[in-house]
C-alpha positions in Angstrom: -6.9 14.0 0.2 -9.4 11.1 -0.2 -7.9 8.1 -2.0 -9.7 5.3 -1.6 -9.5 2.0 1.2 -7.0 -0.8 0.8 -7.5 -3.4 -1.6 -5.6 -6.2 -3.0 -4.5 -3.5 -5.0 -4.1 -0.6 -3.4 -1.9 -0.2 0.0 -0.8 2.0 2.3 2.2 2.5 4.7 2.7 5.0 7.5 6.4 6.1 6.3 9.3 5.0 4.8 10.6 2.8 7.5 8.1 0.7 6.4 10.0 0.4 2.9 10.9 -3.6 3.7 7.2 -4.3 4.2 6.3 -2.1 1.4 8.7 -3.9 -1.4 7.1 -7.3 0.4 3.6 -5.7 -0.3 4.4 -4.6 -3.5 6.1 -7.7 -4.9 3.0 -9.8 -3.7 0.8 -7.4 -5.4 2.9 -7.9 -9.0 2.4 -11.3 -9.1 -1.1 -11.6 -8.2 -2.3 -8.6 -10.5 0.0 -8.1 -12.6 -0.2 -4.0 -10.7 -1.2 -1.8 -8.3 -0.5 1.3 -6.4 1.6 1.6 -2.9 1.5 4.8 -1.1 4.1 6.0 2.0 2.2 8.6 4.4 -0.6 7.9 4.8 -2.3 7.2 8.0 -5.4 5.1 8.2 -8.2 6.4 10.3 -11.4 4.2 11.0 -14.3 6.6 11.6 
């Protein structure tokens, strides 16, 4: 499934042991924007 690269909107962790980060991420993203998306499972592959 293809959704999209990261963004100031739009991140993505590796699992949910990331969850600390994630809420970190998430928060930041709130205030600057007002919203956004964060996704757990996703692996980011440069090709």
């Amino acid at each position: 499934m293809k959704i999209g690269t990261e963004n100031e909107k739009l991140e993505f962790k590796k699992t949910t042991s990331e969850l600390k980060e994630g809420v970190i991420s998430m928060a930041a993203i709130l205030n600057k924007h007002g919203g956004g998306e964060l996704y757990f499972g996703v692996l980011m592959t440069v090709r």
